[in-house]
C-alpha positions in Angstrom: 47.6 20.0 31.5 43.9 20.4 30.9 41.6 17.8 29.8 38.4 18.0 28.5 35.4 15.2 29.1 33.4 15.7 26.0 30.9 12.9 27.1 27.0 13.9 27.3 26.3 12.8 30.7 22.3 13.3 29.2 22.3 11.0 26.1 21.6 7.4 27.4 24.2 5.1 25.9 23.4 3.4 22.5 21.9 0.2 23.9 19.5 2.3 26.1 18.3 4.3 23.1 18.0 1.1 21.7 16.0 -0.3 24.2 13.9 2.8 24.6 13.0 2.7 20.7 12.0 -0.6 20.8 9.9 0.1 23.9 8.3 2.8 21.9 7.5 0.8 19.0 5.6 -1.4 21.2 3.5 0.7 23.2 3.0 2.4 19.7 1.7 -1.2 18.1 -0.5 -1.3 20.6 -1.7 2.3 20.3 -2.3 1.8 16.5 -4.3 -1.9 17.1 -6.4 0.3 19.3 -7.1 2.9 16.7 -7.7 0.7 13.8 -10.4 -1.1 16.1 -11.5 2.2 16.3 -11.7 3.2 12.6 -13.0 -0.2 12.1 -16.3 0.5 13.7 -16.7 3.8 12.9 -16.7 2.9 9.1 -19.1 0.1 9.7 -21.1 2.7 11.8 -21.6 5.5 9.7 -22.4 5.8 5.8 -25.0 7.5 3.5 -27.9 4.9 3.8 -28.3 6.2 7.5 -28.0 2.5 9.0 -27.3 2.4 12.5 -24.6 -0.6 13.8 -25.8 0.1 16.7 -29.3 -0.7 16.3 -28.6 -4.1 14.3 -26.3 -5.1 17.1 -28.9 -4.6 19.8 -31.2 -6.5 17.6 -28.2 -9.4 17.7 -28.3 -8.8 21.3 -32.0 -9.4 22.2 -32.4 -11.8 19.8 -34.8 -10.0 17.5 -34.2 -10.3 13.7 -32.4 -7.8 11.4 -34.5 -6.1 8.3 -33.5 -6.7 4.8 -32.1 -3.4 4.8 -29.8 -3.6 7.9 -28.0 -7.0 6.6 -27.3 -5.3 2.9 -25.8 -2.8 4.2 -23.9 -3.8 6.8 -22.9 -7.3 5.7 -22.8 -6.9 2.0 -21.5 -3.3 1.6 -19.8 -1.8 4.7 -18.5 -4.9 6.2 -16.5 -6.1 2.7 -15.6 -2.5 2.0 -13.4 -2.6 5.5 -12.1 -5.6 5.0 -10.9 -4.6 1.4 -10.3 -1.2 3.0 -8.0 -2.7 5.7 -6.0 -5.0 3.2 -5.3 -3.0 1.0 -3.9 -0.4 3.2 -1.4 -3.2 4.7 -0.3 -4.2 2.0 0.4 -0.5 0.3 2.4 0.4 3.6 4.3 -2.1 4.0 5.2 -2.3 0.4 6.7 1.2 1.1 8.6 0.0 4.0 10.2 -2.9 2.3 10.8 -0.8 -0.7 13.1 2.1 1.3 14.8 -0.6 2.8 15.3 -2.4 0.2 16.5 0.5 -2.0 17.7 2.7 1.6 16.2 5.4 0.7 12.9 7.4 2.5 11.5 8.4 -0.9 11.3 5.2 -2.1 7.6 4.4 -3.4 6.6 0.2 -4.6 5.9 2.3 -8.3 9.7 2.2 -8.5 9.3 -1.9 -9.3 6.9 -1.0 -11.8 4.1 -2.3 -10.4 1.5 0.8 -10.4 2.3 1.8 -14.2 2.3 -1.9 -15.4 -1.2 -2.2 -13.2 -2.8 1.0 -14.6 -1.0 -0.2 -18.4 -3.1 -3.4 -18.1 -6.6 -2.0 -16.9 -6.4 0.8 -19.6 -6.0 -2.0 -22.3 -9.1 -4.3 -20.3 -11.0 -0.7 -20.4 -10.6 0.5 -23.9 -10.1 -3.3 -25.7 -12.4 -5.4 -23.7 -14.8 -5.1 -26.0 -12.6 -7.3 -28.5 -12.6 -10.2 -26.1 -14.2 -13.5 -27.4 -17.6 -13.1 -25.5 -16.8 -16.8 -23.7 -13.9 -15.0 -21.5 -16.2 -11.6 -21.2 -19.3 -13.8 -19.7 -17.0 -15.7 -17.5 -14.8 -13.2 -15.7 -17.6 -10.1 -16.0 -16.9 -7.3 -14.0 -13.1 -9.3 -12.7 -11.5 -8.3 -16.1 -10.3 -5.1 -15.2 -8.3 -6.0 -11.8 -7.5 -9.5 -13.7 -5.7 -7.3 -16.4 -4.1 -5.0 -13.8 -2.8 -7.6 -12.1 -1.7 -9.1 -15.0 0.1 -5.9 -16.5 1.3 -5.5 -12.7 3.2 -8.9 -12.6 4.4 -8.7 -16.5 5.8 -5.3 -15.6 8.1 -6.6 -12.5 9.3 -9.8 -14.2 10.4 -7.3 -16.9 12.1 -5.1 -14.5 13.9 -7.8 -13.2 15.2 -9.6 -15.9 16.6 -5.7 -17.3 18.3 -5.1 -14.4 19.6 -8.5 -13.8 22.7 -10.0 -14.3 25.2 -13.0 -13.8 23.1 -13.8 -11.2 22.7 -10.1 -9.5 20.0 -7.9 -9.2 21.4 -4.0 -9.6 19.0 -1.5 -7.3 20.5 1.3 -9.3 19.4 -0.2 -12.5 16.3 -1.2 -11.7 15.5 2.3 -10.7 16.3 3.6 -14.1 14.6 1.0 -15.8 11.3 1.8 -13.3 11.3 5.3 -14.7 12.1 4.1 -18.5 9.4 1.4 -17.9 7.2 3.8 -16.2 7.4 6.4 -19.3 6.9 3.7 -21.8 3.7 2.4 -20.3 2.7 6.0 -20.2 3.2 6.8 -24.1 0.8 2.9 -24.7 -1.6 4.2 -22.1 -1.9 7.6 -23.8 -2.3 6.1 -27.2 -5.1 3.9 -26.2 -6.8 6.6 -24.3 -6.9 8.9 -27.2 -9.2 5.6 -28.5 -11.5 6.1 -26.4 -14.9 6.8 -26.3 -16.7 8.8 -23.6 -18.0 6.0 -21.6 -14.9 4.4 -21.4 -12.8 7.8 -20.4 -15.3 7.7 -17.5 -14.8 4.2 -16.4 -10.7 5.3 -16.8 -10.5 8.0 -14.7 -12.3 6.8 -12.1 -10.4 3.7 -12.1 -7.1 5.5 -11.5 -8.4 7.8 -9.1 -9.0 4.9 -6.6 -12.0 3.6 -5.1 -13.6 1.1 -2.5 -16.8 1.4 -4.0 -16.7 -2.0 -5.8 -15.6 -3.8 -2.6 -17.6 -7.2 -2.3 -16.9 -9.9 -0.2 -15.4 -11.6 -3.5 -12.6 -9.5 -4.1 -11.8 -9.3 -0.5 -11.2 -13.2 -0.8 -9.7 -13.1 -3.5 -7.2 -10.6 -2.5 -6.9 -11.7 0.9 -4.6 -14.7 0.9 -2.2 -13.0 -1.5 -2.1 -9.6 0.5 -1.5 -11.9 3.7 1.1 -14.1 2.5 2.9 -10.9 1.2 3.1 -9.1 4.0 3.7 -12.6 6.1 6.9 -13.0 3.9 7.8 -9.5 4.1 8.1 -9.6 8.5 10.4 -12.7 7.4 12.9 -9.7 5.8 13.1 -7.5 8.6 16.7 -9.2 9.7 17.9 -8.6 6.1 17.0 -5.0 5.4 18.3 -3.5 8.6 21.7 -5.9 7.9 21.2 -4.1 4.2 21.3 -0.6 5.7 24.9 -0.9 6.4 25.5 -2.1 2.5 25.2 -4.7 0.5 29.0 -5.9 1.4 28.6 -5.6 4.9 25.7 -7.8 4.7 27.0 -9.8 2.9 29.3 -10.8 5.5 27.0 -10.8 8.5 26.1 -13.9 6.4 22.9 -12.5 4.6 21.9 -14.0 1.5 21.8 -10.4 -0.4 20.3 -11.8 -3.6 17.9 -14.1 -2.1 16.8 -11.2 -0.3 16.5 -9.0 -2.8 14.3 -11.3 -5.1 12.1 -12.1 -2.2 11.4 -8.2 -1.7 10.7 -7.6 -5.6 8.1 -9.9 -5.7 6.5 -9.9 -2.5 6.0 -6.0 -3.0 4.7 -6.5 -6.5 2.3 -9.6 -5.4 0.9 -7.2 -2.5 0.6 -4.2 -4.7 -0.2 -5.7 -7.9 -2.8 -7.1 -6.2 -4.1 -3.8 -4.6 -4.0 -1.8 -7.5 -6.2 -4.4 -9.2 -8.6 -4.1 -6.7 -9.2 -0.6 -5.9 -7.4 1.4 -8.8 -4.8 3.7 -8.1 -4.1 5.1 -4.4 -1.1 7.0 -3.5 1.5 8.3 -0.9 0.5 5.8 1.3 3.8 3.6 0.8 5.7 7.2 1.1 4.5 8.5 3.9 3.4 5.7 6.4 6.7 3.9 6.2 8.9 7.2 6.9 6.5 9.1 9.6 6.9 5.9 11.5 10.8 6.0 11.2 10.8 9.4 12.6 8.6 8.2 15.6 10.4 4.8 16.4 13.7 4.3 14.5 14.3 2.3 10.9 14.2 -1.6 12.7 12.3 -3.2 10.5 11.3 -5.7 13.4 8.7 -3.0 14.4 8.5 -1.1 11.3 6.7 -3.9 8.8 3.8 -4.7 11.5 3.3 -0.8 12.7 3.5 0.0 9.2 0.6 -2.5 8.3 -1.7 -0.9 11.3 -1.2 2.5 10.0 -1.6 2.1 6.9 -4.6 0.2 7.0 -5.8 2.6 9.6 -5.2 5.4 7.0 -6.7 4.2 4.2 -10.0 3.6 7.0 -9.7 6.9 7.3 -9.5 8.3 4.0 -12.3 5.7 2.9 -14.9 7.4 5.9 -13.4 10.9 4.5 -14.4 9.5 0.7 -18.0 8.0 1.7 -19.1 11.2 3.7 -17.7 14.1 2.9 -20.2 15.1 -0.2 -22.4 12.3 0.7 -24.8 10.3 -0.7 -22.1 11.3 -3.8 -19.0 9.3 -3.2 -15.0 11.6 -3.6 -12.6 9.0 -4.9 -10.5 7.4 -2.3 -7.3 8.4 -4.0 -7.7 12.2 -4.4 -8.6 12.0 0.0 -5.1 10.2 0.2 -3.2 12.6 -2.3 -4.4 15.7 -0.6 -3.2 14.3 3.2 -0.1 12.9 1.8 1.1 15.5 -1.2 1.7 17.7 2.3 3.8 15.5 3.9 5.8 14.1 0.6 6.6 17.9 0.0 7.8 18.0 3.9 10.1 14.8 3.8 11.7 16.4 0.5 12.2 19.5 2.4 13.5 17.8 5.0 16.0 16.0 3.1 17.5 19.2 1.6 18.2 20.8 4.7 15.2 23.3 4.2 13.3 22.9 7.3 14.5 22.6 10.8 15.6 18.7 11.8 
């Protein structure tokens, strides 16, 4: 009798792979550190006004004082605009992440919570209505109104979401994705109403706003921002555990012993308190949830362990990208940050859906 060893003596067993992807995910964490250190100071070195970093820092160096000039520049508008740049590209990424997981799907975007239509529902009524606002809360916020309102709409938009799709207790994924689209629609339909209001100046001030754009970064917003965006993305690592158990269902981990609900309320509102606050402070960018989150899978695996932190250095290392692209490309003019990040990721959106149907190679 014949028998027949069907074992592939090449494959490493599961633990090695294993071992080998979290290996990679290291070496790749510090790759991407390296980078955005990189695309750090190349943003802060070149821009329209022609200021050289390098010249104010051998200033710093020998002592010698830095013109008016070189500390506007550098200190009130490049160095902000990174900062801003940086956060917001964290916390748009790993949004993503804790969205596929959360919903275990690679298409899966933080709009589906509502956040980005709520956001864009609330600056579009700051935009057009603003005007109708006693002039004590115009003087006081100023220009903060719009983001204020988008975060606002942002927030209301998710705690709507919620309470539709929950019940006795439990928080249905599958009916909070239909509600996102219903929600999504509905804001939509409001937002076209009050743009047909409009007047010319404030259609300018709209589209620009939900094209996306770092040009307003000051070190205010990045303060503002900052703490929220952190403690977001802080909360999200805390997750990691949780979603990979979640891969495997919700019944199964429930019996690993994770708290499934707990879990799943703690990933809606961390990824609409990172978003919610992104959107309100640079308008609307996209793909970068989509596509950050699932080229990393392909490169390293789905453990969330890894994929939350690499997926906050990429992310913010792509958005530094995209913002140098924005600032220089038909300089001193400035391209909206969000039309550089549709045209890199529209390509590779249409790819993963490709991909999924079976219609390019694997």
């Amino acid at each position: 009798m014949v028998t027949y060893d069907n074992t592939d003596t090449h494959s490493p067993p599961p633990r090695a792979r294993d071992f080998d992807r979290r290996l990679l995910a290291r070496q790749l964490s510090v790759v991407l550190l390296v980078l955005l250190g990189l695309a750090t100071v190349v943003n802060l070195a070149f821009g329209a006004s022609g200021t050289s970093l390098w010249g104010a820092v051998g200033k710093l160096l020998t002592g010698a004082e830095l013109t008016t000039m070189e500390r506007v520049v550098l200190w009130d508008i490049r160095m902000p605009r990174v900062v801003l740049c940086i956060l917001v590209g964290a916390a748009l990424a790993v949004s993503g992440a804790v969205m596929q997981g959360l919903f275990r799907n690679p298409l899966a975007d933080p709009g589906l919570v509502g956040v980005g239509a709520g956001a864009g529902l609330g600056a579009i009524v700051s935009i057009i209505l603003g005007s109708l606002l006693p002039l004590g809360v115009q003087s006081l916020f100023g220009h903060y109104v719009t983001p204020i309102a988008a975060f606002i709409g942002g927030w209301g938009s998710t705690l709507i979401l919620y309470r539709v799709s929950t019940r006795g207790g439990r928080t249905s994924v599958a009916t909070m994705l239909l509600a996102g689209i219903a929600l999504g629609a509905l804001s939509g339909a409001v937002s076209g109403i009050l743009v047909y209001m409009a007047d010319d100046q404030q259609l300018r001030d709209l589209t620009f706003w939900q094209m996306g754009s770092l040009a307003g970064a000051t070190w205010e917003k990045s303060l503002i921002a900052g703490p929220v965006i952190l403690l977001a993305i802080l909360g999200s690592t805390w997750l990691a555990h949780g979603l990979n158990c979640l891969a495997l269902g919700e019944a199964a981990a429930a019996h690993m012993g994770i708290p499934v609900q707990r879990m799943k309320n703690a990933a809606i509102f961390s990824v609409a308190a990172a978003t919610g606050v992104a959107v309100a402070a640079t308008g609307g960018i996209g793909f970068v949830g989509i596509v950050v989150p699932h080229v990393l899978r392909l490169a390293t695996g789905p453990d969330h362990g890894t994929l939350l932190p690499n997926a906050a250095l990429l992310g913010a290392t792509l958005l530094l990208g995209a913002d140098l692209v924005s600032r220089t490309i038909i300089a001193p003019a400035e391209l909206p940050i969000g039309i550089v990040t549709a045209v890199l990721g529209a390509p590779v959106f249409l790819w993963i859906l490709l991909k999924r149907r079976g219609l390019v190679d694997q």
